[in-house]
MIKOLMI-621172 format. One record per residue (C-alpha): z, y, x. Coordinates in steps of 0.02 Angstrom, whole numbers, plus 32768, in hexadecimal, padded with zeros to 4 digits. Example, Ala and Ser with C-alpha at 12.3 -4.5 7.8 and 13.67 -1.06 7.14 Angstrom:
% residues 2
81867F1F8267;81657FCB82AC;
% end
This chain:
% residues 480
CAAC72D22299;CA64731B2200;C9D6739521DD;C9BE740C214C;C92373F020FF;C8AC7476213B;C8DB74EB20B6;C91B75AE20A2;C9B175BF205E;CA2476312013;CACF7622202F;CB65764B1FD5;CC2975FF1FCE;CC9775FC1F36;CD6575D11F46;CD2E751B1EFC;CC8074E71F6F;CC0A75361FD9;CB5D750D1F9C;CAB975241FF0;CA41755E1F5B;C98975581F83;C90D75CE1F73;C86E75971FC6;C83574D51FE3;C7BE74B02065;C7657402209B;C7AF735C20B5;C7DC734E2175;C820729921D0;C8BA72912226;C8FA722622B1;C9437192228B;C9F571962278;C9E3723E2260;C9D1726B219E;C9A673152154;CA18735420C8;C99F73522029;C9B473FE1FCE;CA5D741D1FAD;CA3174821F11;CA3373E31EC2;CAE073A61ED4;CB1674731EA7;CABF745B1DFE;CAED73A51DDD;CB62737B1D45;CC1C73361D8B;CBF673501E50;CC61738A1ED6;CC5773B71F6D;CC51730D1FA8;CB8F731F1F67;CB1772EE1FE1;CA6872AF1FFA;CA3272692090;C96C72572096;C92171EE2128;C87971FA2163;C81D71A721D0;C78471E9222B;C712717521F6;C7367197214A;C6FA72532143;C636726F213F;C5E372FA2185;C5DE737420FD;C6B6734D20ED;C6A272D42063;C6E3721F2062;C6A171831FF3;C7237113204A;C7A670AE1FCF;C842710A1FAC;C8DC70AF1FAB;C99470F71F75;CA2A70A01FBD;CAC4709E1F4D;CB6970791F96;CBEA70231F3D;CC8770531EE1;CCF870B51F58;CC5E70BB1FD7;CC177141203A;CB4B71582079;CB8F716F2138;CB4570CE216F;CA8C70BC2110;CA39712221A4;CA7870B82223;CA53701D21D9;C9E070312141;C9396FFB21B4;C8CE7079215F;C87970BF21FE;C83E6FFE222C;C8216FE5218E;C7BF70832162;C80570A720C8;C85F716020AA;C91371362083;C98A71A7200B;CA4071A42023;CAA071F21F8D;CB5D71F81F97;CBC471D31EE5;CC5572171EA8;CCE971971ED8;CC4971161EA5;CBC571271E23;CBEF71581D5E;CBB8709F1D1C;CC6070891CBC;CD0E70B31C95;CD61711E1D34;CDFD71571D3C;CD9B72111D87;CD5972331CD9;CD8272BE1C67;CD1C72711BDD;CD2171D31B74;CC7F71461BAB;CC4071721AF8;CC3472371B07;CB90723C1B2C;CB8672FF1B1F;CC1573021B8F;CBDB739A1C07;CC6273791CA2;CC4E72BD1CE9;CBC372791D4D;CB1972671CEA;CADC71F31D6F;CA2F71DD1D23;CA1772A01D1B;CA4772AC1DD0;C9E072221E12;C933726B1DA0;C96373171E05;C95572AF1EB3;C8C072741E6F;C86B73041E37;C89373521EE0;C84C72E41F3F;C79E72DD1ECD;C792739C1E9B;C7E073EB1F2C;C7B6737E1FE6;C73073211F96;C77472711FB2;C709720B1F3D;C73071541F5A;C77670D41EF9;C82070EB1ECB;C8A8705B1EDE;C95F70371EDC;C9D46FE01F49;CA836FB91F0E;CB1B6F4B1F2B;CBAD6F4A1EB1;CBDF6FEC1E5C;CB27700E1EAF;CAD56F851E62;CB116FD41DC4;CAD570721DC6;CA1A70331E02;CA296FB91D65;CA5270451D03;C9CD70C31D4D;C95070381D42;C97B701C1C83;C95070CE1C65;C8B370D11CC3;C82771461C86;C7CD71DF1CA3;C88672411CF6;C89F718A1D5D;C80371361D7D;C85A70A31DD1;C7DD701B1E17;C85E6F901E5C;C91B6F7B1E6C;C9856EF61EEF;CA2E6EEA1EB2;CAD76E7B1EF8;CB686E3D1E8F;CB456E901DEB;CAF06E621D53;CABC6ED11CAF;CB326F191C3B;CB3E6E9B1B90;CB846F4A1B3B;CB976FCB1B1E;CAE770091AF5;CB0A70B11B4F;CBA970FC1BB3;CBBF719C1C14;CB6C724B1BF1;CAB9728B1BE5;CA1E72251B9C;C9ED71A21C2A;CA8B71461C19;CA6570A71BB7;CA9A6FFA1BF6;CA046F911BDE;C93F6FB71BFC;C8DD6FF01B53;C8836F8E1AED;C7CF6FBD1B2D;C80770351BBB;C7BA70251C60;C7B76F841CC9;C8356F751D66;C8366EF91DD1;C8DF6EA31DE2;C9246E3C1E82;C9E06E071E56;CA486DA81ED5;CB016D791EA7;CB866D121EC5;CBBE6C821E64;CC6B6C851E95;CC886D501E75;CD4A6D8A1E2C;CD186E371E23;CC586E2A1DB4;CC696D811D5D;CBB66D2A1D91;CBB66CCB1CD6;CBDF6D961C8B;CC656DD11C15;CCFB6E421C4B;CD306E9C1CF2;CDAF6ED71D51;CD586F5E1D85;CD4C6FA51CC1;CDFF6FC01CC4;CE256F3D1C23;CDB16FA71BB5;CD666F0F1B5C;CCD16F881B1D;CC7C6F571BD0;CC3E6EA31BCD;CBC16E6B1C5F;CB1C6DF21C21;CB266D551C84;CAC56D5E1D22;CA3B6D021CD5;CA426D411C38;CA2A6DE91C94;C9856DA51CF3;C95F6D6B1C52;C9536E0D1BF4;C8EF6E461C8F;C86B6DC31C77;C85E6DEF1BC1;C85B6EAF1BDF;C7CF6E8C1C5E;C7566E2B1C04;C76D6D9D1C5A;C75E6CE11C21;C7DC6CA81BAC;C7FA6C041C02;C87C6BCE1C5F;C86E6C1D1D08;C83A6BB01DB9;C8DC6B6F1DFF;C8E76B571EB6;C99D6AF61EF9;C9CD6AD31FB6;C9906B9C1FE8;C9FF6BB72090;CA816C3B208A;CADB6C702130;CB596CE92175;CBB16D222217;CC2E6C9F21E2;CBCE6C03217F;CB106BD421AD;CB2B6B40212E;CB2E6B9D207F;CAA56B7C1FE3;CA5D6BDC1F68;C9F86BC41ED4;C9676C261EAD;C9116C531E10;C8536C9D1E11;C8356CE11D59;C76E6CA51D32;C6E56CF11CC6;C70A6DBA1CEC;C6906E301CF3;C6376E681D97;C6906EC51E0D;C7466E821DC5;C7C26E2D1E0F;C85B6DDC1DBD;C8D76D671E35;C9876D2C1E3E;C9EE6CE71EB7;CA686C7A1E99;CAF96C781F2C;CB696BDD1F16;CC1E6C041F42;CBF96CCA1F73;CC7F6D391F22;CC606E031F24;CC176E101FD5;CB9B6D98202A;CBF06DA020EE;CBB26E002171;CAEF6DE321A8;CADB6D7920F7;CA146D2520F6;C9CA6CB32083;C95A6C4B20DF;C96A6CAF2186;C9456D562133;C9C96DC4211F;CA006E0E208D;CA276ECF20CE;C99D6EEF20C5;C9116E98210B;C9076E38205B;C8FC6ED41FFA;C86E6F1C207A;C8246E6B2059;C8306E841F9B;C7E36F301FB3;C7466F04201A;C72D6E8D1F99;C72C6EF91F09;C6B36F801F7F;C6376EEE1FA9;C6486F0B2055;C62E6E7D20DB;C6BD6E892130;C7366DD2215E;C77C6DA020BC;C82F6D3B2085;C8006C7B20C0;C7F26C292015;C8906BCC1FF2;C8766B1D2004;C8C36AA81F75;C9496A241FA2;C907696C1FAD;C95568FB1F3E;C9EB68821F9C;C9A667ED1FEB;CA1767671FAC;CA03670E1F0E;CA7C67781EBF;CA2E67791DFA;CA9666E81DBB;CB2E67651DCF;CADB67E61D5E;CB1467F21CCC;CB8768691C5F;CC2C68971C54;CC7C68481BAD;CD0E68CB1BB5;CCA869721BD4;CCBE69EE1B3D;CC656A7F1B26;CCF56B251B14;CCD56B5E1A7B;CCDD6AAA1A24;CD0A69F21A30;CC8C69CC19DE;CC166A071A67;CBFE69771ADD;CB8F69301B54;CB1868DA1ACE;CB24697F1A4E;CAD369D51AEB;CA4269441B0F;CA0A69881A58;C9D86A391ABC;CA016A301B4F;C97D6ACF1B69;CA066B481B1A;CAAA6ADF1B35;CA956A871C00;CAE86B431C34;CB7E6B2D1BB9;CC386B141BF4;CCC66AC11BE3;CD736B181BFC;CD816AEC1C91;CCE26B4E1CBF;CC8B6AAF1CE0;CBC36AC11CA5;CB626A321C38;CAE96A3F1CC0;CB7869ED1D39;CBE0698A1CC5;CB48694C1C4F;CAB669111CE3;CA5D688F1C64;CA5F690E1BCD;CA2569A81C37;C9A669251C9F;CA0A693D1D67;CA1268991D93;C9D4688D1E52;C91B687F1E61;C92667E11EED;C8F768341F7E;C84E687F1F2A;C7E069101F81;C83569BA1F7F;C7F36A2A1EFF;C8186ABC1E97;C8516A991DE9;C87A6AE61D51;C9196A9F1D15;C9636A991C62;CA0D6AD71CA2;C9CC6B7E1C9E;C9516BC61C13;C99C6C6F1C01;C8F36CB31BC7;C8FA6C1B1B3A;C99C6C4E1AFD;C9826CEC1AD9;C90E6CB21A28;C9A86C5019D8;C9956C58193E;CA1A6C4518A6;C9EC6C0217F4;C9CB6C71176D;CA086C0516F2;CA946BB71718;CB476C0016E7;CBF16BC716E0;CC386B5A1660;CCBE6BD51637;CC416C6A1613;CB8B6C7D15F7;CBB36D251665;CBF46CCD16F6;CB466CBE1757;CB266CC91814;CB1E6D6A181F;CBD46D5517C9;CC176CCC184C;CBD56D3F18DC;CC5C6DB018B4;CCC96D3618FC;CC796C86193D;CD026C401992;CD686C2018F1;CCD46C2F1872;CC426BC818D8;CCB16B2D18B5;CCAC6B4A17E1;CC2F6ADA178C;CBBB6AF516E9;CBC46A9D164D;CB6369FF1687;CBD069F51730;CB4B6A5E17B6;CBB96ABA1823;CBA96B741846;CB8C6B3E1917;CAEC6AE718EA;CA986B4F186D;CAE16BDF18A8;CA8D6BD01958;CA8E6CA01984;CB246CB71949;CB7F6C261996;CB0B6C011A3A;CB6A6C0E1AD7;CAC66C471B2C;CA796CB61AA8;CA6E6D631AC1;CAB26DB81A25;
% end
């Protein structure tokens, strides 16, 4: 059942919708659970590119409102995926055990993150006036909740796929209209480009240069068809090749540097235990980003051989993921003292004397070049341990001497940080201002980035080739 917000309204039908429009806002009031009030509908009647399929389901539990009808509890949105609806969140969102106030908005055919086949405009029309301007409509929930039923917690976001999209993008854009403290997304990764797509102003892809902080805890799956976990292209763009994903890590990476935190490589933590319904033998590897300020968060989860969805009652380490991990990652963030995620315990090393059989693989090429085997990547194995072959086979796998993975003999567990992954590292590749190709003082880095995969192989006059001066431009890890 669901409950109108204790509100007076005025109400009117037209031939397309009938809208509820308010006129007078009174005090924040808890529901039962499983039982949601309808958030004012005024909202979805004023919203850019809604229908009537509009809704906003806000869940409250009684703990959360004070005497005088405010709240300071956390606020968390749950985004459904692609094709998704928000029937299901009050039944098994948790929010009332978990005191939190839960928000439930319901997309149009999924969230306005990319190309869709609903849209009257082109991604790039940012004045466009008749799709979805999700970040407008999200700041109106927002400011509803603050200004109207005095809801003044901590805001977060919860979102899996198409979901997980829209909270990275409404977390990119966070600010004074989206004060976003934390997000927990599944099986999606930042946008690599473009900068900005769909209408309005909050609609860029990646978080500001000096914009606020936002926490950021990322789980995906290695094995994923649909949102590649090492980035680039995606079915779900419809072949427009303007939408490229960031790696996963390269994503967590540009986290870490947006949030202050250190520029090392980030602690790496193997043999984390990830069950299902169906498998209570899975692994995941997880990656705790060091050095960020107080009161920010930054992790990753790695889930080896998960494609787009998890299984049903997926935990890492006995904690599941919907949602006690994102409550977990929430009481964290509000310093409160409630049971946290059991630290992940690292893998021991094997037992056997197994080191004699470590060693590299003499055919392993890197996929850009020949010339990029096992012993050009023991030169930096920092930057190059997360490279591939063709065959999608990493350094880190193929080269265990050159990206130091031989087995540790049967040494204590502990948590590492490995070379395989520096994302953070990457990121300050830098190419030589002086060298140029032997053809044309003009040809320069910045000239071979315009197309590395045939121009990173040309040399200079004295025989350096473009791939090792040319380290931004020709880096398969480097952000460009």
């Amino acid at each position: 059942m669901k409950l109108q917000t204790p509100q007076l309204y005025l109400i009117f039908t037209t031939l397309a919708n009938p809208w509820y429009v308010n006129v007078s806002v009174q005090a924040l009031t808890s529901n039962a659970k499983e039982s949601p009030q309808i958030l004012n509908t005024n909202i979805c009647s004023t919203a850019q590119g809604r229908t009537s399929k509009c809704e906003v389901e806000l869940d409250v539990p009684a703990s959360c409102v004070k005497t005088d009808a405010t709240s300071d509890c956390p606020i968390i949105f749950f985004f459904h995926g692609a094709g998704g609806t928000n029937d299901w969140f009050a039944k098994t969102s948790g929010v009332h055990e978990a005191n939190m106030i839960g928000v439930y908005p319901q997309g149009e055919n999924g969230w306005n993150t990319g190309p869709k086949d609903s849209n009257v405009c082109q991604w790039d029309d940012f004045s466009c006036t008749e799709d979805p301007d999700e970040g407008a409509f999200i700041a109106a929930i927002i400011k509803e909740l603050r200004d109207e039923l005095g809801a003044n917690g901590n805001i977060y976001l919860n979102g899996n796929s198409n979901g997980a999209a829209l909270s990275m993008r409404i977390a990119s854009n966070a600010g004074a209209d989206l004060p976003i403290r934390g997000v927990i997304t599944k099986v999606t990764q930042l946008l690599a480009s473009p900068p900005r797509s769909g209408p309005g102003v909050l609609n860029y892809n990646q978080p500001e240069a000096g914009g606020p902080k936002v926490s950021v805890l990322n789980l995906m799956g290695t094995e994923d068809k649909v949102i590649p976990y090492e980035g680039g292209s995606s079915s779900v763009f419809g072949q427009d090749e303007n939408f490229q994903l960031m790696a996963a890590l390269e994503s967590m990476a540009m986290w870490a540097l947006h949030n202050d935190c250190s520029e090392d490589a980030p602690e790496i933590t193997t043999g984390v235990v990830y069950s299902n319904s169906e498998d209570a033998n899975g692994e995941a590897t997880f990656y705790s980003y060091q050095g960020c300020p107080e009161g920010v968060i930054v992790e990753h989860y790695a889930l080896h051989g998960a494609g787009h969805t998890f299984g049903q009652k997926a935990a890492l380490d006995g904690v599941e993921i919907d949602y006690a991990m994102a409550f977990e990652f929430i009481n964290r963030l509000e310093g409160t003292d409630l049971p946290v995620v059991p630290s992940p315990v690292a893998s021991p090393g094997g037992g056997g004397d197994d080191n004699s059989a470590c060693e590299d693989d003499p055919e392993w090429r890197g996929k850009f070049n020949a010339d990029h085997t096992c012993g050009y990547v023991a030169e930096s194995p920092s930057s190059r341990c997360n490279w591939e072959n063709t065959d999608g086979v990493k350094a880190s796998k193929a080269c265990k001497v050159a990206c130091d993975e031989c087995d540790t003999g049967g040494r204590d567990p502990v948590t590492t940080s490995s070379p395989t992954a520096s994302p953070i590292e990457n990121l300050y590749c830098e190419d030589d201002p002086l060298w140029h190709g032997k053809m044309n003082a003009e040809h320069d880095c910045d000239f071979v980035a315009l197309d590395p995969l045939v121009r990173c192989n040309w040399v200079s006059s004295d025989g350096f080739k473009a791939m090792d001066a040319c380290e931004k431009a020709c880096g398969e890890d480097c952000l460009l």
